[in-house]
C-alpha positions in Angstrom: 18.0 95.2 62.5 17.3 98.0 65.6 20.0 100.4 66.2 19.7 102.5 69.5 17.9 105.7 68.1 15.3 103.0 66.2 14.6 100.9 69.7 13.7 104.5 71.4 11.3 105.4 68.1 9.7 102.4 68.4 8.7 102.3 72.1 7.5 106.4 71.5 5.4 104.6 68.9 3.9 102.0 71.2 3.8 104.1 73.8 1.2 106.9 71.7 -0.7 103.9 70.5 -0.9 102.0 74.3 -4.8 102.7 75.7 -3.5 100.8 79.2 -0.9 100.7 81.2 1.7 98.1 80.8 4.7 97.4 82.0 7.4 95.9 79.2 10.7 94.2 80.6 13.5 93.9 77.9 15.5 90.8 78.2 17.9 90.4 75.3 19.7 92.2 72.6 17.5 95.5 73.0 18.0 95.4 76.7 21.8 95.4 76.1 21.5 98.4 73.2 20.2 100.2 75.3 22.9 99.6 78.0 25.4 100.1 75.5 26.6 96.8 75.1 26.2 96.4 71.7 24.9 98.6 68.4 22.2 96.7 67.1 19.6 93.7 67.6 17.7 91.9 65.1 15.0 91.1 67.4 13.3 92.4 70.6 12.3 89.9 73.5 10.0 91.1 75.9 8.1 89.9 78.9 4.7 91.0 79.8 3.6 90.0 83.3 -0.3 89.7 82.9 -2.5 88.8 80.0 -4.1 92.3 80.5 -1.1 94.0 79.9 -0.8 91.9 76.9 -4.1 92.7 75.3 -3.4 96.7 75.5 0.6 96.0 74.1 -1.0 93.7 71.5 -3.1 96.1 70.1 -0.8 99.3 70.5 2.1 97.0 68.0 0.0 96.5 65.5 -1.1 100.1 65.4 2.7 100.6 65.2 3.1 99.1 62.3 3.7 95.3 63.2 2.0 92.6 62.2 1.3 89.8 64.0 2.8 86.1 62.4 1.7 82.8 63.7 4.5 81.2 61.7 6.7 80.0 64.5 9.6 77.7 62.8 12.2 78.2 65.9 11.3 75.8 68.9 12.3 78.2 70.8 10.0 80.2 70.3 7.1 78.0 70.4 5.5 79.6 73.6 6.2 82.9 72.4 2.6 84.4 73.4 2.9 86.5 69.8 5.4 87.2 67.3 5.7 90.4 65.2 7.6 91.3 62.2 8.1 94.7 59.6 10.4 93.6 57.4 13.4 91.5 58.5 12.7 93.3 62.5 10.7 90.8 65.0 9.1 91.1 68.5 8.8 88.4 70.6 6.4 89.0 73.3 6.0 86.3 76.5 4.0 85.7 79.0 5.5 85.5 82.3 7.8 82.6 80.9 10.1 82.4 78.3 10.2 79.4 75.8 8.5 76.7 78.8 12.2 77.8 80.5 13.1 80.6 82.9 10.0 82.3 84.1 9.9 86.4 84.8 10.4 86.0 89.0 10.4 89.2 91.7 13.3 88.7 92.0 14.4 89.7 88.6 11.7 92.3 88.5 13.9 94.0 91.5 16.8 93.7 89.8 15.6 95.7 86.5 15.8 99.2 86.3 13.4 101.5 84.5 14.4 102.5 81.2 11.4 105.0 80.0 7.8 105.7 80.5 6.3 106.6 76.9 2.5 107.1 77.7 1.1 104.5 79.6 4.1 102.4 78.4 6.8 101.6 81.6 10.0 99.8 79.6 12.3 98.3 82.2 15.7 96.5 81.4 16.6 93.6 82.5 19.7 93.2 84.6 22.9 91.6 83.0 22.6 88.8 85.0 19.3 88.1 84.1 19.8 88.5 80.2 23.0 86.2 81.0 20.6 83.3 81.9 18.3 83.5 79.7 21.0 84.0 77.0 22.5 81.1 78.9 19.5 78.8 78.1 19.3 79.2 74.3 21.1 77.0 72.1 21.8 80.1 69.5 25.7 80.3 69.0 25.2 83.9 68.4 24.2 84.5 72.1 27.6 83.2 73.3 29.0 86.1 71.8 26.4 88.7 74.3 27.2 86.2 77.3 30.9 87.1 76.4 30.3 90.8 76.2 28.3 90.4 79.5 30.7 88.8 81.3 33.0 91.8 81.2 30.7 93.5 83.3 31.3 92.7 86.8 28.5 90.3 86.7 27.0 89.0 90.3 27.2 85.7 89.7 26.2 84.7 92.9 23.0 86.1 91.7 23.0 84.0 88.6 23.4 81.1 90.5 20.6 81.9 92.9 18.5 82.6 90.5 18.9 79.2 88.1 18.9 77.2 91.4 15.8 78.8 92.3 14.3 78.3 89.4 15.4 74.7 89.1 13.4 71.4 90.0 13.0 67.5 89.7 11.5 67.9 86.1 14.0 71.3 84.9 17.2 71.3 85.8 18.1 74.7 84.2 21.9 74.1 85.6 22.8 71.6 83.7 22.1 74.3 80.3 24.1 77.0 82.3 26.9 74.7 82.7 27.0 74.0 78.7 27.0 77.9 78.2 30.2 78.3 80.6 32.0 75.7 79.0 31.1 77.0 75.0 31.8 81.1 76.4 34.9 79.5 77.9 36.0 77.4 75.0 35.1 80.7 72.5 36.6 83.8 74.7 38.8 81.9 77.3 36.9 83.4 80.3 36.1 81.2 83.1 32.9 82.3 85.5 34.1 81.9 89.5 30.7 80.2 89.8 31.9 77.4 87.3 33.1 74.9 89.7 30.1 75.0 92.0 28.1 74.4 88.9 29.4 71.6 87.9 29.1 69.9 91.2 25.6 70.4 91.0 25.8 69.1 88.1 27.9 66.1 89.5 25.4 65.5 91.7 22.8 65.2 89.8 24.6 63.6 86.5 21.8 60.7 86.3 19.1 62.9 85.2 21.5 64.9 82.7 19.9 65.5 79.7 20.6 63.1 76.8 21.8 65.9 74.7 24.6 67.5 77.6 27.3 68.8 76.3 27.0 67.4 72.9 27.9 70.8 70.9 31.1 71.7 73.7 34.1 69.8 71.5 36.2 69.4 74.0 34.2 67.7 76.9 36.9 66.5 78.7 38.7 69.7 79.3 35.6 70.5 81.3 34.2 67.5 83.2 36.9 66.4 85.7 35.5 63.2 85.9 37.2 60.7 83.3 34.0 58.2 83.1 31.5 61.2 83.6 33.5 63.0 80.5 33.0 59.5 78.4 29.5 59.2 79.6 28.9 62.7 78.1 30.7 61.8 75.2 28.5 59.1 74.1 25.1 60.9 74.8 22.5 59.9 77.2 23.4 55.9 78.1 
């Protein structure tokens, strides 16, 4: 696990060992550390925007300390550009996209704010609504919990929704895993988004193409898919 005053060692690390400038923005647990929101993260996920960048982090990590594993047993994690662990920590470095999911847009660049420049390494921090979607896109019951915590942040979910509309298409749908996530941080803290209900007529509206595995770990389906035969539907899987 990395406390706060561990995360900032770390980066002072990277950042003596960094022969190139690179720009590292912090997207889960560590980004919220660092905001405060909570006291420690097993893991660090990072996006690197270009493969040059990647190169000079790459090299600066493993001077740190880390080693590199190519042992990648979480699907999630499968596009993970590298993975590095000392001891029960890990890094999880991507490249412009995270997991074949939610790419790294300008967008969300504009919305993170700069953290700390260590050398030639510039760590920015996600914004909340940004590390809510891509929390929101993970089947891990533990990020429910930081989408909770999150959410009691004044979030702009207009911007959320933007943004997963924007990033959806014909082939990924991305709304139809942020209108699981609602329902499960609903179900667990009793906190409903206001951008719920326009979610879920997207969702409505698009209900043919669901995938086959919607809603299947939400319990209580019914309580949040108005539709009687659209609720059954869900129930049954992908018919």
């Amino acid at each position: 696990m990395f406390n706060a005053d561990e995360l900032k060692s770390w980066i002072a690390s990277v950042g003596r060992h960094l022969d190139e400038h690179c720009a590292a923005y912090l997207i889960g647990g560590c980004a919220m550390c660092f905001k405060g929101l909570k006291p420690a993260t097993k893991d660090i996920d990072i996006i690197i925007a270009s493969k040059k960048e990647f190169d000079a982090f790459d090299a600066a990590v493993i001077k740190a300390g880390f080693k590199r594993s190519t042992d990648l047993k979480d699907d999630f994690y499968i596009t993970a550009l590298a993975v590095y662990e000392k001891g029960s920590s890990r890094i999880d470095v991507f490249l412009k996209e995270v997991g074949k999911m939610l790419k790294l847009t300008d967008s969300m660049k504009r919305r993170a704010s700069p953290y700390k420049q260590e050398g030639k390494l510039k760590v920015l921090l996600a914004a909340n609504e940004d590390i809510f979607l891509f929390k929101a896109m993970t089947p891990r019951a533990a990020d429910i919990n930081d989408c909770d915590r999150l959410m009691r942040e004044n979030l702009d979910y207009d911007a959320i929704y933007e943004e997963c509309m924007s990033q959806s298409s014909s082939e990924k749908k991305w709304y139809f895993w942020l209108y699981e996530k609602l329902c499960a941080i609903e179900n667990s803290a009793g906190i409903e988004s206001p951008i719920k209900g326009k979610v879920y007529q997207i969702v409505k509206d698009s209900w043919k193409d669901r995938p086959s595995d919607f809603m299947s770990d939400v319990p209580n389906v019914e309580a949040h898919i108005p539709d009687k035969k659209l609720a059954e539907e869900a129930k049954r899987g992908g018919e």
